[in-house]
N, C-alpha and C positions, 0 to 999 in steps of 0.2 A: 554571449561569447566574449571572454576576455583579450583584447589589443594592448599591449604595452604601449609607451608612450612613444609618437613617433615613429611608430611602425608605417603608418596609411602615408608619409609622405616618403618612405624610402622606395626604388625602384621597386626592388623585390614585393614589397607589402602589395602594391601598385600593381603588381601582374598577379599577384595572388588572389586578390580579391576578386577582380576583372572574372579569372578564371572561377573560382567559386559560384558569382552571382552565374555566370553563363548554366555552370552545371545545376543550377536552382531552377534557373528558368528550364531548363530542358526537362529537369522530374516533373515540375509543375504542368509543363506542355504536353507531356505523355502521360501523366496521370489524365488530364483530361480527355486527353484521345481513347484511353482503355476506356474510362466512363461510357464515355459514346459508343462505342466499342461494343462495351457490356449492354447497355441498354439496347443496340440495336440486334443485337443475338437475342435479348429476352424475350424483344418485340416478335422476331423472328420466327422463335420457337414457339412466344403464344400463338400468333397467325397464323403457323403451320402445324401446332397439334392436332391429331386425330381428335379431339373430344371437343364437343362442343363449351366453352366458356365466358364467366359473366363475372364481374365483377359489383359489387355492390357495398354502399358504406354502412354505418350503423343506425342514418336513418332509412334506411331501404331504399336509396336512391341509387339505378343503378348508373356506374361512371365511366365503365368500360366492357367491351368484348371483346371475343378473336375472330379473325377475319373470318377463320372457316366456317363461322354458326352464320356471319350475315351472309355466307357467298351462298350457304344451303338455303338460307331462306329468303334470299331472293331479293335481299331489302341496303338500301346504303346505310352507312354505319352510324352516322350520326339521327337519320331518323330512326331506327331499331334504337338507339339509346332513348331519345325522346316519345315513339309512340310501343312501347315496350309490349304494354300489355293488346295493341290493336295485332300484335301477332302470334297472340294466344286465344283458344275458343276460350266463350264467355263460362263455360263450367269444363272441368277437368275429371280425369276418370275417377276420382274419388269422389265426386260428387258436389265441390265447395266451385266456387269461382275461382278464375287463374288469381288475381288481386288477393283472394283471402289467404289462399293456400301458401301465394310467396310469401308474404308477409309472414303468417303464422311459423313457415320453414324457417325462414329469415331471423325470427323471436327465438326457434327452438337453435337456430344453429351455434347464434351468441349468446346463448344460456348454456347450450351441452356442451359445444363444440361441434357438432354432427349431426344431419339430418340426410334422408333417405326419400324419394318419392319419385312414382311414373309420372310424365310431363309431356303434356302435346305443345306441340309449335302449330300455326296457320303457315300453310305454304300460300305462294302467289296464287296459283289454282284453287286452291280452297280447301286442299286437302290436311291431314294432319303429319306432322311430324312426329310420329313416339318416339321419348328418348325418356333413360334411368337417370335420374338427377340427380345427385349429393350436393350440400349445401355444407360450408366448411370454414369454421372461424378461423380467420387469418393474422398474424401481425405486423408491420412493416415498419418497425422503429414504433413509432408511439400511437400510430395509427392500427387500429381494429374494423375489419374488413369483410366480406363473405364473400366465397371463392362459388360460384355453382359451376361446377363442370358434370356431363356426362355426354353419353354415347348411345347411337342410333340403335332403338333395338330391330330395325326393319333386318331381315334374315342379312347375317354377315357373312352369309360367303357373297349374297349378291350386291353386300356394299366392298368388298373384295376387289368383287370383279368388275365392279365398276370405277368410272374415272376419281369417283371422288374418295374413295377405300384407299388410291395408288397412293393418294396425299397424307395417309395417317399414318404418320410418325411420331412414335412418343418422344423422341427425344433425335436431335440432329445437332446440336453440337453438345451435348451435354444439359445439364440441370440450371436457370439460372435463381438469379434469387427468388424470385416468387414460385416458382415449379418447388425448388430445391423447400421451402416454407410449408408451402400445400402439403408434400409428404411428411412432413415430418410434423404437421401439425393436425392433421386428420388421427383419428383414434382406429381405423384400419391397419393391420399389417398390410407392407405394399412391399412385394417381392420382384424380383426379372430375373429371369434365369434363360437359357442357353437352350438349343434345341436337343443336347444331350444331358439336361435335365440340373445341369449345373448353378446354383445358384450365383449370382452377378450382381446381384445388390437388393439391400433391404434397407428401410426406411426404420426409425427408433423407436418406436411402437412395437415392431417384431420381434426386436433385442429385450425390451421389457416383458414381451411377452412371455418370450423363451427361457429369461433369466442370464442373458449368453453377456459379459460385458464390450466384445465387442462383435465386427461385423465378421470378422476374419474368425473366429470362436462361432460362429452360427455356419461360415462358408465350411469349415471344416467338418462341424457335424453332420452339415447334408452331403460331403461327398465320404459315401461309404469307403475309399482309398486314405482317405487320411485318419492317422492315427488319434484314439482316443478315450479319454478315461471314462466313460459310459457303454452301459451291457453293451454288446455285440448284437444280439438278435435283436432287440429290443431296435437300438436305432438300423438295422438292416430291415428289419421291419417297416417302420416308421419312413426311411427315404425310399425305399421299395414303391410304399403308396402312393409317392409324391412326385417320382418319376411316371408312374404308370399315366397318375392323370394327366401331370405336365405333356407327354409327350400324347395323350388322344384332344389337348386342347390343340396342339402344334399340327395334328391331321384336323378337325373337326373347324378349328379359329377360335372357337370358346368353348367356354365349358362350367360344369360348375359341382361340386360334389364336399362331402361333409367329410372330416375324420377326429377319432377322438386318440390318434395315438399319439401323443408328446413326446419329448425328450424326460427324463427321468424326474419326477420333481415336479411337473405338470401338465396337469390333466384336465382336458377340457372338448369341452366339443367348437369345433372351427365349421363357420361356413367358407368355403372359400370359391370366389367368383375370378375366372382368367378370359384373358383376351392374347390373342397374336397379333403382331403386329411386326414393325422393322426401325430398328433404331442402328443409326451408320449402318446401314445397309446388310445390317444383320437381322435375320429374322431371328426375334423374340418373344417369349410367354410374360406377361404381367398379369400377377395376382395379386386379387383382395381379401384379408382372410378377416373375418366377424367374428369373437369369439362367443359363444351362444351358451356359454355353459349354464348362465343364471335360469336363460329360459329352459332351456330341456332339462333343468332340476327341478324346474317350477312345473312342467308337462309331466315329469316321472310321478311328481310329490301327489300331482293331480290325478295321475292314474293310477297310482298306490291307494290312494283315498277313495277314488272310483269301487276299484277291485276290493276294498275292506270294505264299503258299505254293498257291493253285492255279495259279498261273503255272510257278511252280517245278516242282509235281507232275506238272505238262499237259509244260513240258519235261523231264522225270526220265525219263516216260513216253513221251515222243516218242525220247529219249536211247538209252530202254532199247529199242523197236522197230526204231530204227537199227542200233543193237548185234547184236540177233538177226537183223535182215536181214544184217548183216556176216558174222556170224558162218555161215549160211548158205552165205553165197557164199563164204566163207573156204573152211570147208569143200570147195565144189565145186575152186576154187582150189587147192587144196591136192591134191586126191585126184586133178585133170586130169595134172598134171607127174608125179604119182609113178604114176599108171596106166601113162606115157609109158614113166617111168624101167623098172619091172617088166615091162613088157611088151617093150619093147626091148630088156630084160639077157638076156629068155628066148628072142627072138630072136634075137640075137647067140648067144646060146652053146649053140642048136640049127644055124646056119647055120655052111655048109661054106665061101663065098665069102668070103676075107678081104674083099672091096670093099664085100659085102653087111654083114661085121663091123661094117666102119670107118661104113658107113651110121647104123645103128643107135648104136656110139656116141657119135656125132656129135648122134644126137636124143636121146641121155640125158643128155648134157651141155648140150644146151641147153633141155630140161626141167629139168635139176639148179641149174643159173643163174637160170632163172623159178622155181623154188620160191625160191630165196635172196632174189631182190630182193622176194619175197612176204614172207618172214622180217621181212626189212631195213626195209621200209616199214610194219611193223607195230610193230617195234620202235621206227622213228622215231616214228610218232605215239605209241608209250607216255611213248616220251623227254619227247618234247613237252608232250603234256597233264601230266608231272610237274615239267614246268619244267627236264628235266635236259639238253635237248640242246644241247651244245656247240661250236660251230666251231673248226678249226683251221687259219688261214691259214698257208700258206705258197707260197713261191717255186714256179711249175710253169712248163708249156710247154703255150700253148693247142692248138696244131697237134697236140702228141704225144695230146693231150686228146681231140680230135675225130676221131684215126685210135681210140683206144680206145673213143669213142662208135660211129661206122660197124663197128668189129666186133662188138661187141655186142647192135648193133640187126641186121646183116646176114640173121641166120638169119630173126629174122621178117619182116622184110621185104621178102625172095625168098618164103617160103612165102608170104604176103599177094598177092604178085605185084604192090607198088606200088612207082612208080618214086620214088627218093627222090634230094634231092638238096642239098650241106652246102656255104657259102662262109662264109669269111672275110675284110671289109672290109681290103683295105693297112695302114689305118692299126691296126687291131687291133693292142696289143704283143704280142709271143711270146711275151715271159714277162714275166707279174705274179705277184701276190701275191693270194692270195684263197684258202678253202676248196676246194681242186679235185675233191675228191670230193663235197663238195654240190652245184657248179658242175656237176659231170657228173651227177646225180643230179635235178637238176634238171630237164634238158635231156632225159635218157632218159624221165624219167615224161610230161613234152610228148611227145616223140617216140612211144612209147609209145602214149599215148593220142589220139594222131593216126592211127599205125598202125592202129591196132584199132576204129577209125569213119569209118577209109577202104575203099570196096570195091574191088576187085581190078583194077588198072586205073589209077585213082585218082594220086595225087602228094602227096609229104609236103617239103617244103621248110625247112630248117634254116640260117637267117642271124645270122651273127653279126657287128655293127659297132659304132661308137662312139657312143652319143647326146649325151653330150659328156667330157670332158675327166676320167680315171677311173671310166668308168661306162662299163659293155655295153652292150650293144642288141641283145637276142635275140628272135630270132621263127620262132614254128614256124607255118608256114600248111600247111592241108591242105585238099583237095576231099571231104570227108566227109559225113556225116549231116547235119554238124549239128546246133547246140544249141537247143530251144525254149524260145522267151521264158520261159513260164512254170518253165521249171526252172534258167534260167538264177539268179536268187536262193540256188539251193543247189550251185550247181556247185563250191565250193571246203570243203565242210562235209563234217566226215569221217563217213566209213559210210554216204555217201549216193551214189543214182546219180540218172543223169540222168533218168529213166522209169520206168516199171515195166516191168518185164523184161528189161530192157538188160543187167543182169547174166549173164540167163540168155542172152541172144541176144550178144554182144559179150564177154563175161564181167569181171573186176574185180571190186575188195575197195572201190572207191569212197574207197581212201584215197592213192594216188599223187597229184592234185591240194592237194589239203588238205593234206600234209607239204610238197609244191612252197611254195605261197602260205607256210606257214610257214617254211619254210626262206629263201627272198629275202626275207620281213622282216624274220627275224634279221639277215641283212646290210646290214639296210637299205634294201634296194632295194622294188622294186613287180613284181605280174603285176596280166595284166590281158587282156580277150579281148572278140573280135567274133566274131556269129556268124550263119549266116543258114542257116536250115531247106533240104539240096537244095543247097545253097552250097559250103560248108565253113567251117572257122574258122580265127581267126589268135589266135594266144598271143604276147604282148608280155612281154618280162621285163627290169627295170631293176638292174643288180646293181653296187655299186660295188666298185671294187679300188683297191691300190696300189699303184705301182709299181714293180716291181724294180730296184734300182740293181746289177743285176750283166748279164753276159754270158748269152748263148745258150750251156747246157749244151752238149757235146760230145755225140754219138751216145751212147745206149749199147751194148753187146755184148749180144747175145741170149743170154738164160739157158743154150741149150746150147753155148757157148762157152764157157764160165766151169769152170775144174776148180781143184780144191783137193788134190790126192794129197798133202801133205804134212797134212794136217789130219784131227784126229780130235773127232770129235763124240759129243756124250752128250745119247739123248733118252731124257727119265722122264716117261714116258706109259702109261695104265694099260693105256686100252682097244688089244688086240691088232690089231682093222682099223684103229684111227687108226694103231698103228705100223708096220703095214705099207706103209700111204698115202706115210705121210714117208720110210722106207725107199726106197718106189719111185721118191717125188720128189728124193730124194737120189743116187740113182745115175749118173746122168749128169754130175754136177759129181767123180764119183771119190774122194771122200772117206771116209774110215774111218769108221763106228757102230759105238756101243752103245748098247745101250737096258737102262732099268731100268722096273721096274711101279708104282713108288712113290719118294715121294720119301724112302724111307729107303735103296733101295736104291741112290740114284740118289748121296746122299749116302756112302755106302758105299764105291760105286767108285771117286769119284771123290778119296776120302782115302786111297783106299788107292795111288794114282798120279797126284796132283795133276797131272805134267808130261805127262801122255799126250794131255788133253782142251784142246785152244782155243776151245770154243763148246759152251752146253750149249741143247739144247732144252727147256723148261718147261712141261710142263701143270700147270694152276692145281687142278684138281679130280678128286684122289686118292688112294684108301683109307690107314689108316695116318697118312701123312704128306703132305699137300698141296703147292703147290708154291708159295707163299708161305712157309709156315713151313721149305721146305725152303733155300730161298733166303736165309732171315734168319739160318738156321744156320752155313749156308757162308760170307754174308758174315761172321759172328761170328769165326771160326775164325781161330787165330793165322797159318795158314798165308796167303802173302804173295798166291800163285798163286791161292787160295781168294775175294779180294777184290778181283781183280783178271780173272779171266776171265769173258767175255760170256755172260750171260744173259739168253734172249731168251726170252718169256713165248709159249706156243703156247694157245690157249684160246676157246673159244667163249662165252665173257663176254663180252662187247664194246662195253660201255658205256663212257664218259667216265671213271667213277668208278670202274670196274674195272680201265682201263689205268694212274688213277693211282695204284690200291691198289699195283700189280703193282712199278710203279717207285718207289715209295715203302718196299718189300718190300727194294730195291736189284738188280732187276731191268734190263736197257741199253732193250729193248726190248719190241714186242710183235708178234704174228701172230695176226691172226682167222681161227678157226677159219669153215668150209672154207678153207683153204690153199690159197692161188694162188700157179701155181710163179714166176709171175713176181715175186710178193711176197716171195716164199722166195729166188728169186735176187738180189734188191737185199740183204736183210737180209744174205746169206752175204758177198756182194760189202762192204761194209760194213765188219761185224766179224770177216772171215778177211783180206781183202785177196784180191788175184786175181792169177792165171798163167793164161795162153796155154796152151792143147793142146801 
């Protein structure tokens, strides 16, 4: 402060000053008095809060209490600070020592800020004190501190109505500094509100919670009277629930209940814990609210995960029962055609009547056929469920298509005794472009199972027309059984049937449909079925194609027309009936053989007179030497003939990935095993070329 010169000795300066210092001394001497003041009101209020309290530093030492924890336990103040833990039992309801457990609280609460646990005290008598304990990092200027406060859980109407209840007041002249700290430094929302449910103050934890920036903006949203810019129902809703519990803690003295309805903008699950009590001689509700949302996301996320792996299980299990019923009827399946085949080979070659011969096997080969397409459609659906099944569009002839479907189906559907009957719309093209053996594969498993749920008598109907413009329009109708509502849901699901017992009475593997429906979506297309119980049903099938920009193929010659006398063949085949089979299928085309057992030997001959052989036959799997690596040999080999003559892969592998192993081998071709002579005659027709008888 600035004095001109000669001011302190003028009167005036002289009484100025005088009076100045007096009024210096007077703030000095009242600021002091308010200190004391304040501190004796803090003291006040800790020694007369309702909650028991302790004070402790950051090495766990504890430095203070409130008088009403030592007046309950019986003990003077200064020894309860000194022998702490002689008034706690030596193990606590969790299980640890009173010593480990403080501590560890003590560790967690100046680490998080917040700790939580039930807590006995030793009474004079011996008995226990239970109280809820919070542990609560503090800060007082530069000092970091642990607050432990809590409260009797002995029943509180009877700490009420007793002498020591009359004494619990949260607050009697107000908040001072260390109370006013505690709230606002614990990570609970800490409310008070009014017995008409009016909120009266929150601590800054709430405000954060709610997103409100002040307290006056949170008073306002819980009273449904005051105006404001969020839904209507929504917060009448929301204070609805808050009044109801507030006022059954105000009858009841506490209470404690969950809600997940927020204000607009936040949602969460709250536990919230209240107590009654009287501050200035008002009776009041204080609540603790927890926000729980991490865990009951983490409980839901658990019971989502619960409920998908019994989902999962309950399907694994339905999965695995379909399986065994398949495998069941697989079984019968399988053992009906080869009973046929056996029984029939023993008849034939007891019977003297060539006609009766020809009878017989005429029904072993059409038992041999039904076991195949049984093979075949088991194999498709393996394909399938592994992702491997492949299509291969090319160029065919529908009409040649649908004479090879009518004979196929012929056998059974004379022995059925149902009259069946196949068109083709005009505009149908002759020849497109499409997978023709799925196409026909298709149409047989409908047909098929038209057949075999028509009774005798009955009528199976096979149309095929345009629905528009590269796309089929197939439909199998029949007068059959019949499909019930209730099974209709799984009629296209594999291993399943239509009923129970339908396998046994009807018979099937329950997977002809389910490769169908799979097969025309691969192409894109749709099935699809009506049906009526006593009726019969109609199958709709959508399948696109493309189409062919060439000519109507020319006839072909019928595989016993076709000779080859100038050609010699080399088949390296191990097993002695397969080479017999080809042997016999080969005889009619006039052609020369030889056969080897392996592909060493097969290798062998065939260096040893490269110019003798035009076409070699290859089986894929054979002792020694297989017929891949027999094949990668010959192609190696300097010789010119060696890399250049047809080899055509013979083999009952018959997957996508095995045809392309074979010709990636440097194989021309392939032939699935069982051998169809008509397939054996394109393949010769092909790579011999052909002569006229």
């Amino acid at each position: 402060m600035y004095f001109p010169d000669g001011w302190a000795n003028s009167t005036v300066g002289v009484f100025f000053f005088a009076l100045l210092l007096v009024v210096v001394l007077g703030i000095i001497f009242y600021s002091l008095r308010r200190e004391q003041e304040t501190a004796n009101v803090a003291r006040a209020l800790l020694d007369n809060s309702p909650f028991f309290m302790e004070f402790w530093d950051e090495n766990a030492q504890i430095f203070d209490c409130n008088k009403r924890l030592v007046e309950v336990l019986g003990v003077e103040h200064a020894e309860f600070l000194a022998r702490f833990y002689a008034f706690s039992p030596m193990v606590q309801p969790c299980g640890q020592t009173s010593e480990a457990l403080n501590l560890a609280l003590i560790r967690q609460a100046l680490d998080t800020g917040y700790a939580r646990a039930e807590w006995n005290y030793t009474l004079r008598d011996g008995s226990f004190l239970p109280v809820e304990a919070t542990w609560v990092r503090m800060k007082q200027g530069n000092k970091t501190m642990v607050l432990v406060y809590s409260h009797d859980l002995r029943p509180l109407k009877a700490a009420m109505e007793s002498e020591q209840a009359a004494k619990m007041k949260l607050y009697e002249q107000g908040f001072n500094e260390r109370m006013h700290l505690m709230l606002e430094s614990t990570p609970l929302m800490v409310e008070l509100w009014d017995e008409s449910g009016k909120a009266l103050d929150c601590n800054q934890a709430t405000l954060d919670f709610f997103l409100f920036n002040s307290k006056q903006d949170y008073f306002d949203y819980m009273d449904e009277s005051s105006p404001t810019e969020y839904d209507f129902y929504t917060r009448t809703k929301y204070c609805d629930l808050w009044n109801d519990r507030i006022q059954e803690i105000f009858r009841e003295g506490a209470g404690k209940f969950e809600t997940i309805e927020c204000r607009p903008g936040v949602s969460a699950y709250l536990e919230v814990e209240g107590v009654r009590t009287v501050l200035d001689g008002q009776s009041v509700v204080i609540t603790y609210a927890k926000d729980m949302t991490s865990l009951r996301q983490s409980e839901q996320a658990r019971e989502r995960a619960l409920e998908n792996e019994r989902a999962a299980l309950a399907e694994a299990q339905a999965a695995s029962r379909a399986k065994s019923s398949f495998l069941s009827s697989m079984s019968h399946e399988i053992r009906t055609p080869m009973s046929a085949v056996i029984g029939m080979a023993e008849i034939a070659k007891n019977a003297a009547d060539p006609a009766r011969k020809d009878e017989c096997l005429d029904k072993i080969l059409g038992a041999s056929q039904h076991l195949l397409r049984l093979i075949n459609q088991t194999l498709d659906m393996s394909k399938i469920e592994a992702n491997k099944f492949v299509l291969d569009a090319r160029v065919f002839d529908m009409h040649k298509m649908l004479d090879n479907i009518r004979d196929i189906m012929g056998v059974q559907i004379d022995m059925k005794d149902v009259h069946f009957s196949a068109d083709i719309a005009p505009n149908v093209p002759l020849i497109l472009i499409q997978d023709e053996a799925r196409v026909a594969q298709v149409i047989i498993n409908l047909l098929n199972n038209a057949v075999k749920f028509t009774p005798a008598g009955g009528s199976v109907t096979l149309a095929i027309a345009l629905a528009q413009e590269n796309t089929l329009h197939i439909t199998v109708r029949d007068t059959g059984v019949g499909i019930p509502e209730e099974s209709q849901s799984r009629l296209f699901q594999a291993y399943e049937q239509t009923k129970l017992g339908a396998a046994q009475e009807y018979g099937g593997t329950g997977l002809g449909l389910a490769v169908s429906k799979s097969i025309v979506e691969m192409m894109g297309g749709e099935i699809s079925f009506k049906s009526t119980v006593g009726v019969g049903t109609l199958f709709t099938c959508l399948i696109p194609f493309a189409p062919a920009d060439v000519a109507a193929p020319a006839p072909t010659e019928e595989a016993a027309q076709l000779t080859f006398p100038d050609r010699h063949i080399l088949i390296a085949e191990d097993v002695e009936l397969n080479r017999e089979i080809l042997l016999a299928m080969l005889e009619p085309f006039d052609v020369a053989t030889t056969c080897a057992a392996d592909g060493v030997e097969a290798i062998h001959l065939f260096t040893e007179a490269p110019h003798r052989y035009h076409l070699i036959l290859m089986d894929i799997q054979m002792p020694q030497m297989d017929g891949i690596a027999a094949t990668t040999y010959l192609r190696n080999l300097d010789e010119p003939l060696a890399k250049s003559v047809p080899i055509i892969a013979v083999s009952a592998n018959a997957f996508h990935e095995d045809v392309a192993k074979c010709l990636d081998a440097g194989m021309n071709d392939h032939i699935s095993k069982p051998v169809e002579p008509t397939v054996l005659a394109e393949k010769m027709g092909k790579w011999l070329g052909r002569s006229k008888e």
